[in-house]
N, C-alpha and C positions, 0 to 999 in steps of 0.2 A: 488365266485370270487377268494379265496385266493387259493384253489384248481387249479382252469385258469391258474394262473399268474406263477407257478411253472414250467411248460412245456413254457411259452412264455417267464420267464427271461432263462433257460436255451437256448432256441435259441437266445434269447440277443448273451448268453454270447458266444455262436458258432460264430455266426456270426461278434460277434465282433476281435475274436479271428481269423479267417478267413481273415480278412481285416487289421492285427495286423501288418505283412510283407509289409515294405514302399520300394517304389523304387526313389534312391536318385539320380539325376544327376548333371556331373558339365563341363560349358564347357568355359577355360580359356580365350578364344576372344570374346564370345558372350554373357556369363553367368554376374550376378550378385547377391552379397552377401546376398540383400535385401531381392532378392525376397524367394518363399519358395521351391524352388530346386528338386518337384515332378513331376518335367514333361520334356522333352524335350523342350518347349516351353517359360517354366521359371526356366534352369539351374543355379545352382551357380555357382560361378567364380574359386573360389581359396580353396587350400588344409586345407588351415586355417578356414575358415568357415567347411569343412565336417569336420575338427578334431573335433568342436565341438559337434557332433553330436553322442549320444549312442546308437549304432547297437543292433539291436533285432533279432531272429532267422528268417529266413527268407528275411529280407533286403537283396537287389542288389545293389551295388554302381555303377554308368555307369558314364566312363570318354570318353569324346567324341574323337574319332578316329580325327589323325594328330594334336591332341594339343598337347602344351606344360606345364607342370604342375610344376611350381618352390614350392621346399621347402618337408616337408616329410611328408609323409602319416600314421599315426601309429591310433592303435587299441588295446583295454584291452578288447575288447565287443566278446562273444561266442556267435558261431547259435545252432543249435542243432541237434540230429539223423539227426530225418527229413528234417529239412531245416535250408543246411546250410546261412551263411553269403558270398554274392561272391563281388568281384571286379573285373569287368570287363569293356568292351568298347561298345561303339553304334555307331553306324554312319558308312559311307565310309572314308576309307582311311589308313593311318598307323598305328601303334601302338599309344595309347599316351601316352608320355612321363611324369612321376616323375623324376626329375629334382634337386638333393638334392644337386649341385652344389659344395659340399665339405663343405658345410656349416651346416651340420649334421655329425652325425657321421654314421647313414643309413637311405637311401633314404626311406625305407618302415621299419616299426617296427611294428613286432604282438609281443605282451607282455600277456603270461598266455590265451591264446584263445583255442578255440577249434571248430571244424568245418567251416572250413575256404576255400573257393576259392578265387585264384588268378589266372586270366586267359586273356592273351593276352593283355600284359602290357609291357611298355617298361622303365628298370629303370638303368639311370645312377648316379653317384655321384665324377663327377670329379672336385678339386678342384686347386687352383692355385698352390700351392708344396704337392708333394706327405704327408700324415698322416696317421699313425700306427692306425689299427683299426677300419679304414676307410671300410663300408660295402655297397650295392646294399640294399640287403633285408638283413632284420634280425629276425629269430624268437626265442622268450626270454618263459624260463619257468623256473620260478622259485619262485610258490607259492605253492607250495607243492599240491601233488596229481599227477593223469594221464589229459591229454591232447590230445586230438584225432581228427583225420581227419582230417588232413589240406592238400591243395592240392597247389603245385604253378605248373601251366602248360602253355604252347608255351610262358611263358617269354623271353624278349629279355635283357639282364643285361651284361650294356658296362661300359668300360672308369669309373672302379674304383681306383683310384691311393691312394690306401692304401701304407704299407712301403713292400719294397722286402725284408726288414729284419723276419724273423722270431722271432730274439731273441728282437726286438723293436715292437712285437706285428701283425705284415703283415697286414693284408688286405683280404676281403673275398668280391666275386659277389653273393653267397647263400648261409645264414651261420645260424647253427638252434646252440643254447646254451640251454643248462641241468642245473642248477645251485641246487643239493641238501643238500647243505649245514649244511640249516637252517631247513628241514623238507624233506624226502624223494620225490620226483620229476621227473618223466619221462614223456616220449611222447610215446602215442601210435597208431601210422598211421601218415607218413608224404609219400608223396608221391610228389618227383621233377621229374615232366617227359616233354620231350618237349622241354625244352628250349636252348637258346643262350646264351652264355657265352663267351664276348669275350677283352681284354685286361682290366681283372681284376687281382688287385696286393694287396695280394701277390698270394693267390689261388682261383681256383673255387668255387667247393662245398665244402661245410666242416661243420664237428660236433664239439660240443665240452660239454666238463662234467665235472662239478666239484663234489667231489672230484674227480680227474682223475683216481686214484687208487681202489676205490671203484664202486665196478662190482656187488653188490649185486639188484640194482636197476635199469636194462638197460633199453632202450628206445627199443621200441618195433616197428613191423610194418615199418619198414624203407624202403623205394624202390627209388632208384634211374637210372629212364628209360629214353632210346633214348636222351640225352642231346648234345648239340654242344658245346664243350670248345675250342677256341683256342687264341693265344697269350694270356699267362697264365705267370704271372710275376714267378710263383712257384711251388706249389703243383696241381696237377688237381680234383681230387675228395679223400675225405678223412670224411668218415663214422669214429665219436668217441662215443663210450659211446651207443653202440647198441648191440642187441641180434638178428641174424637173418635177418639181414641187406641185402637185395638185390642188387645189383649194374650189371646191364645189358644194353646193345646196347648202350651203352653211342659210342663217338667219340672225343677222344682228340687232337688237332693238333697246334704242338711248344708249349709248356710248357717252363717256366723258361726263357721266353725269356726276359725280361728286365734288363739282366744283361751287362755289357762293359767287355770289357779284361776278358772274361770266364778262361784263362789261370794264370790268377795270385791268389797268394794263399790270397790278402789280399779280393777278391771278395769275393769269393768261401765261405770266414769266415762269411763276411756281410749275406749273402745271406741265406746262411746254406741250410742242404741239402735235397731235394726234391725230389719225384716219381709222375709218373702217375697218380695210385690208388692205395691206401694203408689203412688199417684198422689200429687203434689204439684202445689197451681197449675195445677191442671188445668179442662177440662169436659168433661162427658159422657165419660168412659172407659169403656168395657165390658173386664170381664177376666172370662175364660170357659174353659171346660175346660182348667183347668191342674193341677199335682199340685204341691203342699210337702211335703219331708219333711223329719223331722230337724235341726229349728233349734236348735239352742245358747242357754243362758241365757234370762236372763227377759226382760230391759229390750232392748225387748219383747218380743221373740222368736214372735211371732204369725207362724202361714203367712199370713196376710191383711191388708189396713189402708185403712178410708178417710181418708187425711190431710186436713188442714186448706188451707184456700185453693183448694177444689175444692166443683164443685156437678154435679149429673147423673152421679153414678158407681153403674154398676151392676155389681155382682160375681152368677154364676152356673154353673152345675154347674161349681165346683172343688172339687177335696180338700185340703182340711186333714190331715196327717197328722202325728200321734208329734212336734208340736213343742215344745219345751221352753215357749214363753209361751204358748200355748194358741192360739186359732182365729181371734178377730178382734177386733181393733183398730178403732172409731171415733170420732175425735178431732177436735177444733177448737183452737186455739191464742188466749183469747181477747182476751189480751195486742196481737195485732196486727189481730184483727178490731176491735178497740175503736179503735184507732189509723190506723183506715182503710186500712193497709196489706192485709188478706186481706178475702175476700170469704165468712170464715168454711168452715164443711161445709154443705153444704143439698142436700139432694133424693138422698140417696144410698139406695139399692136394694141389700140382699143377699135375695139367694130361690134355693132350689134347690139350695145348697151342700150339701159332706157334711163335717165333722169326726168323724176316725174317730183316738180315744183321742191326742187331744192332751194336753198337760200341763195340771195348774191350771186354765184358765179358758176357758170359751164365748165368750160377749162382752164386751170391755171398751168401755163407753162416756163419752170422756172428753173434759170442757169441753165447754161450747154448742152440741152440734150439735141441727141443724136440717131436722124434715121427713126423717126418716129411717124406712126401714121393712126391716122384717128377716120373712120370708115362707117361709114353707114348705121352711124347713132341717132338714138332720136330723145333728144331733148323738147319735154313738154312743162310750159311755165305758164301757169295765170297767174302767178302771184307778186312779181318782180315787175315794178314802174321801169327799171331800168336794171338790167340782168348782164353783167361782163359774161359776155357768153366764151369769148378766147381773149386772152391777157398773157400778154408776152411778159415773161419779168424775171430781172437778174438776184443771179445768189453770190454777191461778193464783189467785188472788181468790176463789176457792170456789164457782166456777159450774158449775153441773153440763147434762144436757141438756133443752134444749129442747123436743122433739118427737119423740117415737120409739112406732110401732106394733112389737107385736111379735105374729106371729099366725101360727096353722093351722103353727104349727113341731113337729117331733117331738123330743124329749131324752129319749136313752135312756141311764141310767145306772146301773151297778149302787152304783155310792155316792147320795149326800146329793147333790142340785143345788141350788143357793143364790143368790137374787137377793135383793140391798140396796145401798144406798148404800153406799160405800167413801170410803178419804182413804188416803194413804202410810204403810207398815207404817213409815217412819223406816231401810229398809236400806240404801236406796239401790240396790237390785238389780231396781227397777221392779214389788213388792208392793204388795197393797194387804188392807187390813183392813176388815173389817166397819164401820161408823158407825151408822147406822139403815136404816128402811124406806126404800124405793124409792120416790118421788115419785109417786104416780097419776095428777098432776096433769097431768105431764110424759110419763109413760109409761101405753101403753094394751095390756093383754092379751087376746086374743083366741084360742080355740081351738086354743090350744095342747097337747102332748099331754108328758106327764111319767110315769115309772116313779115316782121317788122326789124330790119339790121341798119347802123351803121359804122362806122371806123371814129379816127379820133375827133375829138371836138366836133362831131355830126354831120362829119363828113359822109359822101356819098360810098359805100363800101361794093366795089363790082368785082365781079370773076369769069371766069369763061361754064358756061352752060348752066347759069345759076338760074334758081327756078323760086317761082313764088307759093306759097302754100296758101292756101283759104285760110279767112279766118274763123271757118266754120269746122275745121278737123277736130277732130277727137282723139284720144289717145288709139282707142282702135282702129281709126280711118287711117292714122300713120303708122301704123304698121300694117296694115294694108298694102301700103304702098310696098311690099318686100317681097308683095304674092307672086312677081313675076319669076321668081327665086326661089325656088321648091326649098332648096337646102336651108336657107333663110329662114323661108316661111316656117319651115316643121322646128326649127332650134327656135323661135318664139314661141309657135305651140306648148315646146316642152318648157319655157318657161311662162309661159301662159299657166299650164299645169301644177308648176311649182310654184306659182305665185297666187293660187286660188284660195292656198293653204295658207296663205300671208295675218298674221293677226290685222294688217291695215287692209282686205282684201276690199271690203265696203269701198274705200275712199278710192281703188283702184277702179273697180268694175263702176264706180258713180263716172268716171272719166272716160270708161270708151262707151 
């Protein structure tokens, strides 16, 4: 017999192991607390009952399609490899809603988990006066070790009215936290793909890491694909405290929009200044076939930005579109690279981009960056009498940059393109005024192509193998010009492709 029982307790223990993964439902009109919330047929009611419930690898959470779900959903419980932990819907009809009314501080909270689905959820948290801090979802890690596999997909995350201040804290609709402190801490696989994003304050997506300065420990596996953001109190998407970070097919549209009187300097301060998509404290980012549209204000108001404390970012085939601060942003802060705290901008990559009739300005490049090269873009402007296409400009101390090639780019503009050295117009609205010539020393021209360019005070601007463009090109005749470039030519295709889908696609296809 005790021979028998050895093969029958292990199929016990299979089987039991096997039926281990519970499927929880809950459905807010129909459901009750009481009953035991295993079925469709006897769902719980309310958020407060599933919180008290500890997830085990394999559990399903199913919240019934077209409810309403007041109050916040959070989790410390991990799935595993196999199987993970999901949150998902059942039934016909809408998303259903988590409902955090502003009475949390986020609608959803995963705290130190790992293996995680979130999929087809709908999460607000709008409360009666706007609060600094105020989140959609939130994922928290910060018990030392890795963290992996979490997935939030076709989320719908509206109407969060965090603060539009940055310096009071803002506001985030997707926002993951690093906290390694107290014991070294990353994430490794987070993947936002899918969703809506729309009048969250102060920004969309966003990282964030403490220490911020310490880079020895990034989060790994980062992707953030196809997403919808728009009316965006601020920032739009902004990867912190990553290695390797992905950021693709996203669509951003009006950013920064919760601001009054964009023209006064005492906004502009509140508010502080914002981009599209921008890395912080990063390496090696790639951000690629995305769309901006529609930024608000100036300080900064760039569809684009390589930030400071980052080295290896490469930005390619995105559009720039109709922003109010122009096209792109690259900065170094050198206040804290001096102070050993940043590791400076170094080695950043834009090629292939398109800005098509943004505001004001092509590139601003500001403070010390380093080993930059800007390649084979194509800047298209009818709309700008006089367009600072590159603008050299210091951040602090009066340093300007480093090291920047700029080469085989096309600038088609029917106004005046103008490259010089710059310093603050004194608005405070993030302008900048002419100074002198553009450092040679620092900056290298190469085959570039211009309708109408010149340097400071209207001076003549030359370079070696510089070429003149018609002024009869069209957005598609310059790109054109890339056919000789198979590789080239097919990465415009494919955002050709991804841009047909564009809500401004009219205004594009009217230009080639």
């Amino acid at each position: 017999m005790w021979t028998r029982s050895i093969p029958i307790l292990s199929l016990l223990a299979l089987s039991l192991s096997a039926v281990s993964a519970a499927n929880y439902y809950v459905d807010a009109s129909q459901g009750w607390d009481q009953a035991d919330g295993l079925s469709e047929t006897t769902p719980w009611q309310s958020l407060k009952r599933l919180n008290k419930v500890r997830f085990a690898p394999g559990d399903v959470i199913h919240l019934r399609a077209g409810e309403v779900f007041k109050g916040q959903f959070r989790s410390k419980d991990s799935g595993s490899t196999e199987e993970l932990i999901q949150l998902v819907s059942y039934g016909k009809g809408a998303k259903p809603q988590i409902v955090g009314q502003g009475l949390v501080q986020s609608a959803v909270l995963l705290e130190n988990v790992s293996h995680w689905l979130i999929e087809g959820i709908e999460i607000s948290n709008m409360g009666v006066e706007p609060q600094a801090n105020r989140r959609g979802l939130l994922l928290k890690a910060n018990g030392g070790g890795v963290y992996r596999n979490i997935t939030f997909r076709d989320l719908t995350v509206r109407d969060i009215n965090g603060s539009v201040s940055k310096n009071k804290g803002g506001g985030t609709g997707i926002r993951w936290e690093v906290d390694g402190r107290k014991e070294p801490t990353r994430i490794d696989g987070l993947l936002i793909e899918n969703c809506h994003l729309i009048r969250c304050d102060r920004d969309g997506i966003k990282g964030m890491m403490s220490p911020w300065d310490d880079l020895s420990n990034l989060s790994t596996n980062i992707v953030i694909r196809g997403n919808l953001l728009e009316d965006i109190g601020g920032d739009g998407i902004v990867p912190i405290g990553t290695n390797g970070a992905l950021i693709e097919y996203n669509r951003l549209y009006g950013m920064r929009q919760r601001i009054d009187n964009l023209d006064t300097k005492e906004v502009t301060q509140y508010a502080g200044p914002s981009v599209g998509i921008w890395p912080w404290s990063c390496k090696n980012t790639h951000v690629r076939f995305n769309e901006v549209w529609n930024y608000a204000g100036t300080f900064d108001g760039q569809g684009l930005d390589s930030d400071f404390n980052c080295d290896g970012t490469l930005f390619e085939y995105n559009l720039s579109a109709k922003n109010a601060g122009g096209f792109f942003l690259i900065c170094n802060w050198s206040k804290h690279q001096d102070s050993g705290q940043s590791i400076g901008n170094s080695n950043t990559t834009i090629r292939h981009n398109v800005s098509f009739n943004d505001h004001l300005r092509g590139f601003v490049v500001n403070g010390p960056v380093e080993n930059v090269s800007i390649h084979g873009n194509i800047i298209y402007n009818t709309i700008e009498a006089q367009l600072q296409l590159l603008i050299d400009t210091p951040w602090e101390a009066g340093r300007f940059a480093k090291s920047v090639v700029v080469s085989d780019n096309l600038f088609y503009t029917t106004g005046v393109a103008q490259i010089y050295q710059a310093t603050w117009d004194g608005s405070g609205m993030g302008l900048w005024k002419a100074q002198k010539s553009i450092n040679r020393k620092t900056y290298s021209f190469s085959g570039n192509s211009y309708t109408r360019v010149e340097g400071f005070n209207g001076m003549e601007h030359q370079e070696s193998k510089q070429l003149q463009l018609s002024a009869q090109e069209t957005l598609g005749s310059l790109i054109g010009h890339f056919d000789s470039i198979p590789q080239v030519r097919d990465n415009f295709d494919r955002m050709h492709d991804f841009l047909t889908h564009s809500r401004y696609w009219s205004l594009l296809k009217a230009a080639l």
